[in-house]
N, C-alpha and C positions, 0 to 999 in steps of 0.2 A: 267273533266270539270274544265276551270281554273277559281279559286275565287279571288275576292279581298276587299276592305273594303273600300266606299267611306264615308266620312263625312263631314257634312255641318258645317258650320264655321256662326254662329251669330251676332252677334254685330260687327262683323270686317267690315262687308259689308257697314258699317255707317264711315266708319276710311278716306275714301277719297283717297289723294294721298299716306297714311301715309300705305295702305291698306297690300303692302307687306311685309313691315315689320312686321306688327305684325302676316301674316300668317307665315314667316318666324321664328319669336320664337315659334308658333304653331307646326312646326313641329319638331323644334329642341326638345319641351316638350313630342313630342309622341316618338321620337327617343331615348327618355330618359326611358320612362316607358316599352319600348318594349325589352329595352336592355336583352339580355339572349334567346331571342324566334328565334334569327335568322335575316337572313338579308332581308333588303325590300326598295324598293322604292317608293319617293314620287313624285306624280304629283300637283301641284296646277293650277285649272282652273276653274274657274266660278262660286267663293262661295263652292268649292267644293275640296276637297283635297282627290287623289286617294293612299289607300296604299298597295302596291302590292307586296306580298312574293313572295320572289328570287327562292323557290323551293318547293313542293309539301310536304313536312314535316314539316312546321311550323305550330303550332298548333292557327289556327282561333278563336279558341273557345277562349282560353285566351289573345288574342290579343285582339280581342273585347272587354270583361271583363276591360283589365285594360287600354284602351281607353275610354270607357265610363265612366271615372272618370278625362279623360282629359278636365281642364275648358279651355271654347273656342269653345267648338262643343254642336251644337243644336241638329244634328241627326246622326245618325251610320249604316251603311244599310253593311250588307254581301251580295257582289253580284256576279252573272256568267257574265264572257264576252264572249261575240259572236261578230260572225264579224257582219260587218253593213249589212247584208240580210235578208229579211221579214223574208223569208223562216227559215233561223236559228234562227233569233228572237223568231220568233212562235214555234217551237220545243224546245227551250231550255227554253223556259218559263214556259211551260208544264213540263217537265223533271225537270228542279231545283225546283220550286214550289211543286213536284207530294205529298208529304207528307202531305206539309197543305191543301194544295185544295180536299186531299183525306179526311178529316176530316172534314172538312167544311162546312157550307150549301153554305155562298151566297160570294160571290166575285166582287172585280171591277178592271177597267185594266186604268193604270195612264199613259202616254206619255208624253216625254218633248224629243223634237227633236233640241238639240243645232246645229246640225249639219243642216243646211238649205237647201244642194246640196242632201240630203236622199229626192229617191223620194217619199215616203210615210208623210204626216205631222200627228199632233200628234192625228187627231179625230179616221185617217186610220187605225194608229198603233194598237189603241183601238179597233180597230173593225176586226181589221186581229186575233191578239194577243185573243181576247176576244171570236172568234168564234169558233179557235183552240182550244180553255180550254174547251167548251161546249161541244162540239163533242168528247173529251177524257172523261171528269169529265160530266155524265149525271144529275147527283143528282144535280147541282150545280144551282143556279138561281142570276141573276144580281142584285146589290145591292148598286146603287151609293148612297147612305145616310150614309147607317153604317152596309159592308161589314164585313163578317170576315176573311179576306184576300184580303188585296190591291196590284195587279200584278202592279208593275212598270218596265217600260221600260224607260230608260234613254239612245238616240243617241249621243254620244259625237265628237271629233275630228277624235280621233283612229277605237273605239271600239264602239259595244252596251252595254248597262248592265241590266240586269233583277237581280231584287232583290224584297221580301215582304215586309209586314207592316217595317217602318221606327222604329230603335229604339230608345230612347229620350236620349239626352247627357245631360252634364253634368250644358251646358249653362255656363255663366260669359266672362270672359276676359282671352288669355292664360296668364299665371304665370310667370311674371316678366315683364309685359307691366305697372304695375301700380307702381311701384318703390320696395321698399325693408320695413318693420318696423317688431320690436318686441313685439312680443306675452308674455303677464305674464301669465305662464299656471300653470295650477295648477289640481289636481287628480278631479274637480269637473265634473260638464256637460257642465259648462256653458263656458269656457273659452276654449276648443276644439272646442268647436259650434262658437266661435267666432271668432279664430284662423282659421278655413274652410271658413264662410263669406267674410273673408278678401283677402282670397288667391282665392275667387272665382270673387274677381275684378280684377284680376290680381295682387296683392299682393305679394311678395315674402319672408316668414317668415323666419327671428331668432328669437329663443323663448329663455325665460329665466325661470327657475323653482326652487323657493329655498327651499330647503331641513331644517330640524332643528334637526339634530341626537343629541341625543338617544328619544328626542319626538317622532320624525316618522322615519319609518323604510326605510330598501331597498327594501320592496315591492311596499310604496309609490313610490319612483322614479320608479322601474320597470313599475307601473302602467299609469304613465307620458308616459314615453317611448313608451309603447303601444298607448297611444292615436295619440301619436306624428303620430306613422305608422299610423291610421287610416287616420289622415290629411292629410300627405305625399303621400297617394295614389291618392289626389287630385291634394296636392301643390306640390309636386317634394318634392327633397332632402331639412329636413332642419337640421339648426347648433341650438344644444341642448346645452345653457351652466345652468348646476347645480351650483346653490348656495351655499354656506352654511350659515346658519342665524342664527345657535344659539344663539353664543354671542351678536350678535344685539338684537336678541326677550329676552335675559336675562337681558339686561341693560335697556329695556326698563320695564321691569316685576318688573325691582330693581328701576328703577327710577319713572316713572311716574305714576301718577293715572289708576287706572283700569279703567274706563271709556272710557278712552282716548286710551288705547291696541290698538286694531285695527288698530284706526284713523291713530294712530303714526307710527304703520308696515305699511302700507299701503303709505304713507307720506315716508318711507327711502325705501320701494320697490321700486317707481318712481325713486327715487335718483337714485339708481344702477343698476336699469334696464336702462335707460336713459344713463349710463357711456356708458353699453356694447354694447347698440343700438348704438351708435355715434360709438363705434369703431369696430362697423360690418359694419358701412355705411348705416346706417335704419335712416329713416327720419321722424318716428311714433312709437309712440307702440299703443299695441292692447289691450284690458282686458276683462274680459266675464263679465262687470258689469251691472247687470239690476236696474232699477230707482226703488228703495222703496223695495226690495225684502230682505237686510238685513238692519241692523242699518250705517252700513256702506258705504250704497249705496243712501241713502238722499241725496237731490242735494247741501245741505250745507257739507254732506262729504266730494263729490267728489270736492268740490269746492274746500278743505282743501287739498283732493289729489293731484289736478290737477297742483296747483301751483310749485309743488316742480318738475312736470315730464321733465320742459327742451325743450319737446316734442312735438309736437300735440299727443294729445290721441284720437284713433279709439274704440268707442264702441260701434260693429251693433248688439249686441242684446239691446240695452238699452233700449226701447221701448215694447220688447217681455215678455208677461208672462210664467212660468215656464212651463205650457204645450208646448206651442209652440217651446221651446230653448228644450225639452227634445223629440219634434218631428223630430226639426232636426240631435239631438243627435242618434235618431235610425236610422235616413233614413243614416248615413255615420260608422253605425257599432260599434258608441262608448260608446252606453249609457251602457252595461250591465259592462264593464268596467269602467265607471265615478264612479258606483256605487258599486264597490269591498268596502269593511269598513276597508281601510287603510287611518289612519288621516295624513293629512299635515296641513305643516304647519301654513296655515289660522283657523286653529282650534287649536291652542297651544294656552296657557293662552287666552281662552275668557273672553272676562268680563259677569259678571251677569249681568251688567246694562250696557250697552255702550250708551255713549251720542250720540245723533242722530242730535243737532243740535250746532256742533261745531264750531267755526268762524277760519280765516286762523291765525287770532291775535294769539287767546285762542292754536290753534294747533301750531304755532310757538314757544311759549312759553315753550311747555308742552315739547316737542320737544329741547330745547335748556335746560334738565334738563338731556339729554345722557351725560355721559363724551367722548370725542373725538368719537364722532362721524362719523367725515369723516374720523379718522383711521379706524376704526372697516368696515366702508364701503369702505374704499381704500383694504382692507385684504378680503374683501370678492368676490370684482372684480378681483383680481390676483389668488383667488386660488380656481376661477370659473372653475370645469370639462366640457371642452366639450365632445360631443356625436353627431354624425353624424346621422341623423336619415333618412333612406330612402326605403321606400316601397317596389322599386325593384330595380335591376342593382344589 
């Protein structure tokens, strides 16, 4: 029986004339995750993009798997094609379904007859389809409220398809319809959780993540990197460039007030993250900063931050409390990871009292006490390691 994998495409349906292009990067993004499993073709028709392996050996099971983290798709159905006859219809419904309906109590049968010249319309199908299942499955009783097994039959142009219950994608925008910005990521929860948000509008991330050796280690970065892949199973391939920030966070430790720590790293991050985005061709950065959650994150901080970034700054958790940003950190695989006890370097020289409500003056000043500053940040832009970071291919 041959399977295939249809999925429904969300928010494109709203896109107008603009409609195929953006199903267009949609499949280029699936044709990216799928890389390695084998060859397949794509159909696009009616909200609905068909993906149909070239030969009987490609493994569905993880097709599906790493599809359902493509953003852009609302639903994911593994389905049998049959030609357009009751008769087959109704046999192969029976037969690929026989497992769940065997377990089951109640069931219902769904029709959508694209094809209008099929003589049967979609109340028929339901009731051809639906009497068949009864008279195999005896135990079974009708359950149009809340079945536990929804028989779908979908008549298209070519083919029929019978497929179960719908599985739930990934939802958003595909990746790289919303333009390109950088990600300041760092080994916490909160800035992978934000870095996924971003890429779930269609977003397309460069991150940047500054290291401070011998304060933090290689397992810090290793632990980056990990997260990086959890994101990247969503957002595609991204470009990892490592920092290096000692000499910065020394000069700052030797020059200015402890109070001011943070405010001040936080104030030359922008700087240089901000170089690397413009010469990635990123037209945003990103930062996993929530409103009041450190001393650093007062809106009189970020005010001090924002100025120096260059950029528009994207912050979609800013708003979420720490349960919430650590719910979406498990629902995409990364929290038990955030939480390895490897310090970076947003935790090197803290201050015991950090000022909370600095002004951009007070921060400019404190700031203009670095000696060459924009060498030490020109030296740390040039001899930024990249890392390719990508999920699958």
């Amino acid at each position: 029986m041959k399977e295939i994998i249809l999925l429904k495409d969300g928010e494109l349906a709203l896109k107008g004339l603009n409609r195929s292009t953006f199903e267009d990067i949609l499949i280029r993004n699936i044709k990216e995750r799928l890389k390695g499993l084998g060859e397949f073709r794509f159909v696009k028709s009616q909200s609905t993009v068909t993906v149909e392996p070239e030969n009987d050996e490609i493994d569905l099971d993880e097709a599906v798997r790493r599809i359902k983290k493509v953003f852009g798709i609302v639903g994911i159905s593994r389905a049998a094609v049959c030609e357009k006859d009751i008769n087959e219809i109704t046999r192969v419904s029976a037969d690929y379904l026989a497992d769940e309906l065997t377990f089951a109590k109640t069931f219902k049968v769904k029709a959508k007859r694209s094809d209008k010249k099929f003589p049967f319309d979609s109340p028929a199908i339901c009731d051809e389809v639906g009497g068949a299942i009864l008279s195999r499955f005896r135990h079974l009783k009708v359950d149009v409220r809340d079945p536990d097994v929804t028989v779908t039959v979908e008549v298209r142009d070519r083919f029929a398809y019978v497929h179960g219950t719908q599985l739930r994608g990934a939802g958003g925008m595909p990746s790289g319809t919303g333009g390109r910005a950088c990600v300041l990521i760092s080994g916490g929860i909160d800035s992978p959780v934000a870095a996924y948000m971003m890429a779930k509008r269609g977003v397309k991330l460069t991150a940047v993540h500054f290291a401070s050796p011998p304060y933090t280690s290689e397992l810090a970065e290793e632990k980056v990197h990990e997260l990086l892949g959890k994101v990247s199973e969503y957002s595609g391939r991204v470009n990892l460039f490592t920092v290096r920030f000692t000499e910065i966070q020394e000069a700052i430790r030797d020059f200015c007030p402890e109070e001011m720590f943070t405010v001040t790293m936080r104030r030359i991050m922008m700087k240089t993250a901000t170089r690397i985005a413009e010469w990635q061709g990123c037209d945003a950065l990103i930062t996993g900063e929530s409103l009041g959650q450190v001393a650093s994150q007062t809106i009189n901080a970020l005010k001090c931050t924002d100025e120096c970034a260059g950029l528009p700054v994207f912050r979609p958790v800013i708003g979420m409390d720490k349960n919430e940003i650590v719910s979406v950190s498990r629902e995409i695989d990364a929290f038990d990871i955030s939480i390895r006890p490897y310090e970076d370097c947003c935790t090197v020289f803290t201050p015991r009292h950090p000022r909370t409500r600095p002004t951009p003056e007070y921060a400019r000043e404190i700031e203009a006490l670095i000696p060459e500053e924009d060498r030490l940040i020109d030296e740390a832009v040039k001899t930024a390691k990249l890392k390719i970071i990508e999920a699958f291919g």
